[in-house]
VOTI-432598 format. One record per atom (N, C-alpha, C): atom name; x, y, z. Coordinates in pm, whole numbers, plus 50000, padded with zeros to 5 digits. Example, Ala and Ser with C-alpha at 12.3 -4.5 7.8 and 13.67 -1.06 7.14 Angstrom:
+----+-------+-------+-------+
| at |    px |    py |    pz |
+----+-------+-------+-------+
|  N | 51319 | 49431 | 50780 |
| CA | 51230 | 49550 | 50780 |
|  C | 51320 | 49670 | 50780 |
|  N | 51285 | 49775 | 50708 |
| CA | 51367 | 49894 | 50714 |
|  C | 51290 | 50003 | 50787 |
+----+-------+-------+-------+
***
This chain:
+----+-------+-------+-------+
| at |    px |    py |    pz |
+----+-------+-------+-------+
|  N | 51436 | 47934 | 50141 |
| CA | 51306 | 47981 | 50187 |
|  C | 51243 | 48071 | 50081 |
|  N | 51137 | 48029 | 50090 |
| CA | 51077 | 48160 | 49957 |
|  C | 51031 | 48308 | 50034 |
|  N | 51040 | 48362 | 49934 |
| CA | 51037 | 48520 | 49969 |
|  C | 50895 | 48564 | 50014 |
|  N | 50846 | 48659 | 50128 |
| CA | 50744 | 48700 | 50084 |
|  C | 50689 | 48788 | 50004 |
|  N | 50557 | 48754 | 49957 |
| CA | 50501 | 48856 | 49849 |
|  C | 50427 | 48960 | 49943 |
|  N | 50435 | 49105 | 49873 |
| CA | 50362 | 49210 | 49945 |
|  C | 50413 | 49314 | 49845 |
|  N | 50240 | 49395 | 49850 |
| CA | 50251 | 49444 | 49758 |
|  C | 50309 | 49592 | 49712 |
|  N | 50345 | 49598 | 49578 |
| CA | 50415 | 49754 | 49543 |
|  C | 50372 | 49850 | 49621 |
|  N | 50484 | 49928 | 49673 |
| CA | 50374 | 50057 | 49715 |
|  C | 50358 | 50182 | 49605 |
|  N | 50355 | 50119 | 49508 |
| CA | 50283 | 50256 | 49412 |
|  C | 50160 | 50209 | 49408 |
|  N | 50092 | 50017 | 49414 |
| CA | 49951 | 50042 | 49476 |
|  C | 49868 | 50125 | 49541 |
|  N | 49954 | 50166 | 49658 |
| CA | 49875 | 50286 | 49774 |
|  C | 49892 | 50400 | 49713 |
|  N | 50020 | 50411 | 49667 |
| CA | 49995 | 50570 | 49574 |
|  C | 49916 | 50609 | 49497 |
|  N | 49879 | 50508 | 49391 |
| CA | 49819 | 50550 | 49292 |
|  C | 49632 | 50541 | 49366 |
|  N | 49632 | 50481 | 49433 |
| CA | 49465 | 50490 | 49557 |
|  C | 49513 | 50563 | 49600 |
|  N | 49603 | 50652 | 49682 |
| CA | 49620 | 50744 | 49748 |
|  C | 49584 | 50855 | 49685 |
|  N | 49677 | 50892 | 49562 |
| CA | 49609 | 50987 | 49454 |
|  C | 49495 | 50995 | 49363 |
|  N | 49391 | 50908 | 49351 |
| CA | 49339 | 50948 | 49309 |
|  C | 49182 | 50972 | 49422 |
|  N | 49187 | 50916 | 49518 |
| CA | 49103 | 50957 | 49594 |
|  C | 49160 | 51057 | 49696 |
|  N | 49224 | 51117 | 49664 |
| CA | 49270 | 51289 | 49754 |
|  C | 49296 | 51364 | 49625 |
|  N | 49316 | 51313 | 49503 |
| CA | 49281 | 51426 | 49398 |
|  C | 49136 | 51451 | 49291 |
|  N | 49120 | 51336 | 49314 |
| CA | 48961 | 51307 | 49262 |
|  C | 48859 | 51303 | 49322 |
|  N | 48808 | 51224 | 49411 |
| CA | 48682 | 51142 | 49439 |
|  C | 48634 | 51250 | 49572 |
|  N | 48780 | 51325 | 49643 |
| CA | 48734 | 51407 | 49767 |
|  C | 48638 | 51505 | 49696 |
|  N | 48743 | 51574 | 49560 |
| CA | 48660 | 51682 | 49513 |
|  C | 48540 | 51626 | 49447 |
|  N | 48498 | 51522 | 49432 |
| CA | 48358 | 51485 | 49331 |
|  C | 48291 | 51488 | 49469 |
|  N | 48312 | 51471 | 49601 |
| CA | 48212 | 51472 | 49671 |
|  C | 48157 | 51563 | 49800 |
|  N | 48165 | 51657 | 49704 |
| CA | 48142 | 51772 | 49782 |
|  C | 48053 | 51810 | 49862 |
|  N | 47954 | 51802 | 49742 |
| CA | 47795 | 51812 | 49798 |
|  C | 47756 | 51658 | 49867 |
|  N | 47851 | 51603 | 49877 |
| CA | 47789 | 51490 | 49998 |
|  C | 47905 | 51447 | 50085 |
|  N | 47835 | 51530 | 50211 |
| CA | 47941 | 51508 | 50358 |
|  C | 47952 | 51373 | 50380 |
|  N | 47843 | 51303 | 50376 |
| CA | 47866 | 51169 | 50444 |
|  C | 47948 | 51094 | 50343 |
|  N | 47947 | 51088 | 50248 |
| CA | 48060 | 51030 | 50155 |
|  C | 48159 | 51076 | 50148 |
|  N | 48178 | 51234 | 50120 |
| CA | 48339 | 51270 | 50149 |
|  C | 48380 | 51174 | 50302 |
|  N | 48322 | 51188 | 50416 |
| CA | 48373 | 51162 | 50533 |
|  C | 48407 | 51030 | 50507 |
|  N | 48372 | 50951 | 50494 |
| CA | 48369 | 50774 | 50426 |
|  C | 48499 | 50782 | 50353 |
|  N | 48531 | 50877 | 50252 |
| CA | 48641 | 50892 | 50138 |
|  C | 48774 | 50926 | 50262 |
|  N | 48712 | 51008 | 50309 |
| CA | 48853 | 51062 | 50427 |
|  C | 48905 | 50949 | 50526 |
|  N | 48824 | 50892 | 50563 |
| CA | 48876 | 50720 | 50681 |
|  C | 48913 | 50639 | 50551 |
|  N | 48844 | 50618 | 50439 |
| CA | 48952 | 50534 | 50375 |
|  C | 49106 | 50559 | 50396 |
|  N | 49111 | 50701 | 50300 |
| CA | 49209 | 50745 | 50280 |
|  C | 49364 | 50738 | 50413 |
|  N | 49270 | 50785 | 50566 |
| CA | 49353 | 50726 | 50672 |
|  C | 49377 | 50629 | 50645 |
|  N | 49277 | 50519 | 50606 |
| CA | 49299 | 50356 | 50648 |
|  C | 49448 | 50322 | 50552 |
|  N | 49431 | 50365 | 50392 |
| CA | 49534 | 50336 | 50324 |
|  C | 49657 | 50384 | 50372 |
|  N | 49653 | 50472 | 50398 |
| CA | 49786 | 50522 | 50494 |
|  C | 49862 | 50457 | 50607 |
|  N | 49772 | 50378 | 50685 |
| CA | 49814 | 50334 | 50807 |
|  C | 49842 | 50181 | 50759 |
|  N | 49771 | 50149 | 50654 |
| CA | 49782 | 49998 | 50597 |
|  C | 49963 | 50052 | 50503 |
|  N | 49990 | 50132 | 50443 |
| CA | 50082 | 50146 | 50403 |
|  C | 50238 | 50104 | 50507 |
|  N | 50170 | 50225 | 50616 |
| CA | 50247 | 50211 | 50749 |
|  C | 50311 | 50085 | 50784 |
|  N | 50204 | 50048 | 50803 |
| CA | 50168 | 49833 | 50885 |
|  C | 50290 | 49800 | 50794 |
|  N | 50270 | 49818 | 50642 |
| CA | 50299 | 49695 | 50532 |
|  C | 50492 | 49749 | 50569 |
|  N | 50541 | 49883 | 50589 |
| CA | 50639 | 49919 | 50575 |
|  C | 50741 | 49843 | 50726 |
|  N | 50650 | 49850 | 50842 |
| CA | 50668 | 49776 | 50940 |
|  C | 50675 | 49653 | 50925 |
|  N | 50621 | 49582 | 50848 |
| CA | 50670 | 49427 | 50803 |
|  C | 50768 | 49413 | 50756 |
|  N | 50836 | 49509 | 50625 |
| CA | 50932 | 49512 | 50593 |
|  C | 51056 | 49476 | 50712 |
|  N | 51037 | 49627 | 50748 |
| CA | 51170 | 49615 | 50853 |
|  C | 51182 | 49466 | 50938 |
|  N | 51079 | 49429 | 51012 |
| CA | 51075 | 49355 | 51064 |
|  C | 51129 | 49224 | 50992 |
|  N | 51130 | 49203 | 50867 |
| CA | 51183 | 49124 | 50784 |
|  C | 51324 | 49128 | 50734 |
|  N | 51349 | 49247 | 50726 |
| CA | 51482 | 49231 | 50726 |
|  C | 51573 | 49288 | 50871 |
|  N | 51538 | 49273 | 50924 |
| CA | 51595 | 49244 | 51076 |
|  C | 51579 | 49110 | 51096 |
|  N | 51488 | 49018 | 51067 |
| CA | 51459 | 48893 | 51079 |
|  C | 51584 | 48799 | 50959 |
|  N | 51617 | 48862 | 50902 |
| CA | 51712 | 48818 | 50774 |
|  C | 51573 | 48744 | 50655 |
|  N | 51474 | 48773 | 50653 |
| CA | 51358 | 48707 | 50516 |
|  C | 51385 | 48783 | 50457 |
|  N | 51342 | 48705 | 50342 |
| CA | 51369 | 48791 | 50206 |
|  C | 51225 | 48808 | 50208 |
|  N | 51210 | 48936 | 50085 |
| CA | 51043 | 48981 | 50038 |
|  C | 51060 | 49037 | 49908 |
|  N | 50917 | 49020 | 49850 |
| CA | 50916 | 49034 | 49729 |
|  C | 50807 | 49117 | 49683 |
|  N | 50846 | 49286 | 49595 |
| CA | 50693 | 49340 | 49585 |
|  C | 50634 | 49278 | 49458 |
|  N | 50492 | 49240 | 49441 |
| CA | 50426 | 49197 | 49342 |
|  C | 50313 | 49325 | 49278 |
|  N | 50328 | 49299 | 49175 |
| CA | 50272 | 49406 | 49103 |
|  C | 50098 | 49347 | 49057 |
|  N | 50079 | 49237 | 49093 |
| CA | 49998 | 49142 | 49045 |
|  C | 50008 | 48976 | 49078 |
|  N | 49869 | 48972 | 49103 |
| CA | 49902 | 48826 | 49140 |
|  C | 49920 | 48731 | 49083 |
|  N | 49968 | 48715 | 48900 |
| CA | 50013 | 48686 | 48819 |
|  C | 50145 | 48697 | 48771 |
|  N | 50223 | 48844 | 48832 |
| CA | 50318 | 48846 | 48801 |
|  C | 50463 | 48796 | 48871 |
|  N | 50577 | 48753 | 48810 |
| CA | 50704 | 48689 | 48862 |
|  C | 50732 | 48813 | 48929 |
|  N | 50898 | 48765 | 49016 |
| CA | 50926 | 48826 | 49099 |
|  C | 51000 | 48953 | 48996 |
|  N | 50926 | 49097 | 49040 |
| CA | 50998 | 49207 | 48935 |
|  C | 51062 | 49282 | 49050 |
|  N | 51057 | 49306 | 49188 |
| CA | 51137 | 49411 | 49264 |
|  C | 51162 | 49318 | 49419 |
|  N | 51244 | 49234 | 49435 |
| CA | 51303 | 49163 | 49570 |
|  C | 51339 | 49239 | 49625 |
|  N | 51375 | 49229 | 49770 |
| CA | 51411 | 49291 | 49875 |
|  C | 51460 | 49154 | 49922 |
|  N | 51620 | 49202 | 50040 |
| CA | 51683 | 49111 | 50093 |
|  C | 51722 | 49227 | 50203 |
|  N | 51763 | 49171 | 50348 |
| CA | 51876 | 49234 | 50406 |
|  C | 52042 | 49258 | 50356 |
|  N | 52100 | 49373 | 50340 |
| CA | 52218 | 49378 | 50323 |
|  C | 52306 | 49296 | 50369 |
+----+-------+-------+-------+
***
């Protein structure tokens, strides 16, 4: 069976950090955009969540998965159940 692809989570990190170390403070003087910046920022979080819940669910399921760094790139970090 082939593995699924899903992606690195230093994806969400590195969006995680730079819009809670950057983009909150560039938008200071505008509430309605900080506020916009802040529900992203939930959203990536909870999408992180979701993606980590697939995991498990996958390897309780016995699938294998695979993080992709790119949708070009071969398999660089697999995951299997023990």
């Amino acid at each position: 069976m082939e593995q699924i692809p899903l992606p690195s989570h230093i994806h969400y990190e590195l969006l995680l950090q730079l819009l809670e170390r950057k983009t909150v403070s560039a938008t200071n003087s505008q509430p309605v955009v900080r506020e916009q910046v802040r529900q992203l920022i939930v959203t990536l979080r909870k999408a992180l969540a979701q993606q980590k819940q697939i995991e498990t669910l996958c390897e309780q399921a016995g699938l294998k998965y695979e993080y992709r760094w790119s949708l070009n790139s071969d398999n660089l970090d697999s995951r299997s159940p023990l």
